[in-house]
C-alpha positions in Angstrom: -40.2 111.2 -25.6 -37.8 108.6 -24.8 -34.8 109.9 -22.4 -31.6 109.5 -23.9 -29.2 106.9 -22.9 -26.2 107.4 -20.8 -22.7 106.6 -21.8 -21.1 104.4 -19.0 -17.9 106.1 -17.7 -16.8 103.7 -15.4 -17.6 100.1 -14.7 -19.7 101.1 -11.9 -22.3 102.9 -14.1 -21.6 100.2 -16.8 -22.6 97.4 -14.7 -25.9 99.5 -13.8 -26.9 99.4 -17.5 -26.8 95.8 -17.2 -30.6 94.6 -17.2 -31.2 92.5 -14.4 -33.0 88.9 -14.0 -32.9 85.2 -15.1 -33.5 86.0 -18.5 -33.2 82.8 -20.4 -31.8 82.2 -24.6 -32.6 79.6 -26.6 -30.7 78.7 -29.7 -31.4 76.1 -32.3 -31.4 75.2 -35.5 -34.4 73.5 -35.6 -38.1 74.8 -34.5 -37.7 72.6 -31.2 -34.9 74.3 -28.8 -31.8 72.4 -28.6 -30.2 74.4 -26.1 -31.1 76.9 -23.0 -28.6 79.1 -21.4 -29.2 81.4 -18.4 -27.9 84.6 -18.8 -27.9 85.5 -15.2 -27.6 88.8 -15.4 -29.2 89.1 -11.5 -25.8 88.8 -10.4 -24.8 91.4 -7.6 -21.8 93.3 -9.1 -19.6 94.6 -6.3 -19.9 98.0 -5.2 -15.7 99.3 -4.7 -16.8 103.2 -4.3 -15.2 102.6 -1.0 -12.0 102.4 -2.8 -12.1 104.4 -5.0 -11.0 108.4 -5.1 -13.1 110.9 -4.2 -12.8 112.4 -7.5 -14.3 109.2 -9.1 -16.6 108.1 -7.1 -19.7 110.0 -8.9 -19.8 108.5 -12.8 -22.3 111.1 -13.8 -19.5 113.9 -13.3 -16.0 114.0 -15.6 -12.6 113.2 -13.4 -10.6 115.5 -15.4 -10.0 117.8 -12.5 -8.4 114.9 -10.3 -6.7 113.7 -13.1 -3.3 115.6 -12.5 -3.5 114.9 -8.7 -3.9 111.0 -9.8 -1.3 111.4 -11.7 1.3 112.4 -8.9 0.3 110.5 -6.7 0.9 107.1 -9.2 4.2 108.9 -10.2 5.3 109.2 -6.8 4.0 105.3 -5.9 5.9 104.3 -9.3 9.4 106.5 -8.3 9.1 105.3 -4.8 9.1 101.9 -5.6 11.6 101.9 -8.1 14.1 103.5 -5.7 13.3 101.0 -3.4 14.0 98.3 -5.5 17.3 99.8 -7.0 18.3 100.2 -3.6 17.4 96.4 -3.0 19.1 95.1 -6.2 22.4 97.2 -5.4 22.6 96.1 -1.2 21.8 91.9 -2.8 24.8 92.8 -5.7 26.8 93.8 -3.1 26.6 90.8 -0.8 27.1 88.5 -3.1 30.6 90.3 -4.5 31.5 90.2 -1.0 31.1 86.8 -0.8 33.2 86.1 -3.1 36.0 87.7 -2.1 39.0 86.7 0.0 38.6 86.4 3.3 40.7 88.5 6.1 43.0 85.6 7.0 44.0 85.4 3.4 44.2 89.2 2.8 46.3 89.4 5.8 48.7 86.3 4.2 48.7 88.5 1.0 51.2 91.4 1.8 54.3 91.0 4.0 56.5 93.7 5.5 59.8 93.4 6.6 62.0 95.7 8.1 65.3 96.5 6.5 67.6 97.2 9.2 67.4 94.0 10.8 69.6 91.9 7.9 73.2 92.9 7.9 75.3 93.3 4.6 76.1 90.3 2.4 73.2 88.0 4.5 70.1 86.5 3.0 67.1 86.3 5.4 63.8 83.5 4.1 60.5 84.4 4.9 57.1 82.7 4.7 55.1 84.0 2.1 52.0 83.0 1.0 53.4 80.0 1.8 56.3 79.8 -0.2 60.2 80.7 0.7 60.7 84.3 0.2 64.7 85.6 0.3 65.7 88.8 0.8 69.6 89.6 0.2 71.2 92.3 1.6 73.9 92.6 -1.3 77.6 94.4 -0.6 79.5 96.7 -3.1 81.4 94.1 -4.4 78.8 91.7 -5.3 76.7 94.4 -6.9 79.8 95.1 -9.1 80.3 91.9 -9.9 76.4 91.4 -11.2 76.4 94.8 -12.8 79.7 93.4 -14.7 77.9 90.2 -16.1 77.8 89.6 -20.1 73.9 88.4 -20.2 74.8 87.2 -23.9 76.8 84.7 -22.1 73.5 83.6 -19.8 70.4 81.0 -20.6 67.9 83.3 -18.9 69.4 87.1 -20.0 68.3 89.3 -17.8 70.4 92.5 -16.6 70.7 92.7 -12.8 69.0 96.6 -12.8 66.3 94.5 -14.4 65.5 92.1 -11.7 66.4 95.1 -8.8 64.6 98.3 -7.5 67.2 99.0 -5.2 70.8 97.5 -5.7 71.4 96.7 -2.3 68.6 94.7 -2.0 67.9 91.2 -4.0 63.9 89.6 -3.4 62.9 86.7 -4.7 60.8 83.6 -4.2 63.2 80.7 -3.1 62.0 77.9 -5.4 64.0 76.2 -8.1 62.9 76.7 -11.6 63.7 73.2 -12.4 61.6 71.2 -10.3 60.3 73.7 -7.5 63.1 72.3 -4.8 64.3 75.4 -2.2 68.2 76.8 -3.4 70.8 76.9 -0.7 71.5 80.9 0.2 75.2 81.6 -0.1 76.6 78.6 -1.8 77.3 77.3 -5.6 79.5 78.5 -7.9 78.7 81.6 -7.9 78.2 82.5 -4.6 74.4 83.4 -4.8 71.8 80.3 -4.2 72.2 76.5 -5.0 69.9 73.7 -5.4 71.5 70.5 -4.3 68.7 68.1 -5.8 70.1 68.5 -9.4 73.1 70.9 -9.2 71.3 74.3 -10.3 73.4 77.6 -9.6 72.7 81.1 -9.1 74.2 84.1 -8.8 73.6 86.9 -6.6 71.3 88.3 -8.8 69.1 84.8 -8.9 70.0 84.5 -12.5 70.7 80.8 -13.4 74.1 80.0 -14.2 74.9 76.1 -14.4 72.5 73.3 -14.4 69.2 72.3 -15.8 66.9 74.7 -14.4 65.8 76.8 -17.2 64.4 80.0 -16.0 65.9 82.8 -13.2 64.6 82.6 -9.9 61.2 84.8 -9.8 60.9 88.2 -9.0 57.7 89.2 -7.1 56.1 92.3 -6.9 57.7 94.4 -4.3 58.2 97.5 -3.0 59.7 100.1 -0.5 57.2 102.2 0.8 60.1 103.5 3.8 64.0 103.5 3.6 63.8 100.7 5.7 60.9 98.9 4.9 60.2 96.2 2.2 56.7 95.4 1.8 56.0 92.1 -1.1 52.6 91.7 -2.4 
């Protein structure tokens, strides 16, 4: 009776039903051999049953019962890892947006604050910022009346003065001519507001253009007031 043959299961009892020995093939197409190959099938396959589970180390036996323990255990590797390198991808993402952001000198060049109760009525006070001239008028009744009062069909840039103010009293803008970027003159002109003596541009005290060739109003930056007596711009 011949035994029957077992089905490999794993490449362990595969490589067993690999005969063994320098058994040699000849092809040709003629009756003298043209060719002879060694099949060298008495190579030494490795043995990795060190490696392997307990549950699959016998190929003889089915692995079904390890299989769901198998299965965590690669589902936790695979989780694991991928946490890992979430975490990884999110800490190099994060480096490099903080590169690219400004830098604490600059940040601390970004916002100015200036305290209120150190300009008296009807002065204008210049301050650096962010390297540009920065005024800050401390307006009396009469000159807020007198803005307020202003036709703005009659002006080349028509802007209201409660447009260009958050508080009436207080007038902030950047001190640079719309013409050709020169600094205005506080207090002077015309109109008794700013005055660029490089090409004879005046402003009201509103920083509205009035006379000359500048074309645009003096700019109003982003302001505000955080305290009753504290400006902060930027």
């Amino acid at each position: 009776a011949v035994a029957p043959q077992k089905l490999a299961q794993t490449s362990y009892s595969l490589s067993k039903l690999v005969p063994t020995g320098a058994d040699r093939v000849s092809f040709s197409l003629c009756a003298a051999p043209a060719q002879v190959r060694f099949a060298h099938t008495d190579v030494q396959i490795p043995d990795f049953s060190a490696y392997r589970k307990d549950g699959t180390k016998d190929s003889s036996s089915s692995s079904e019962p390890s299989y769901a323990g198998r299965r965590t255990f690669t589902y936790l590797i695979a989780g694991g890892g991928s946490v890992a390198a979430a975490y990884g991808a999110k800490s190099l993402v994060g480096e490099f947006v903080s590169s690219l952001a400004a830098s604490a000198d600059v940040l601390a060049l970004a916002k100015i604050e200036i305290k209120l109760g150190d300009i008296p009525v009807g002065k204008n006070v210049t301050f650096k910022w962010r390297g540009k001239p920065l005024f800050v008028r401390h307006r009396s009744a009469e000159e807020i009346a007198a803005e307020e009062a202003v036709d703005i069909n009659q002006l080349r840039h028509q802007e209201h003065d409660s447009e260009r103010v958050k508080n009436s009293e207080w007038l902030v803008l950047l001190g640079i001519c719309t013409h050709l970027g020169c600094v205005p003159i506080a207090n002077a002109g015309d109109y008794g507001g700013y005055y660029c003596p490089c090409h004879g541009s005046h402003y009201d005290a509103s920083g509205r253009i009035r006379k000359g060739p500048a074309p645009l109003n003096l700019e109003v930056p982003e302001y505000a007031f955080p305290e009753d007596n504290l400006l902060v711009v930027g």
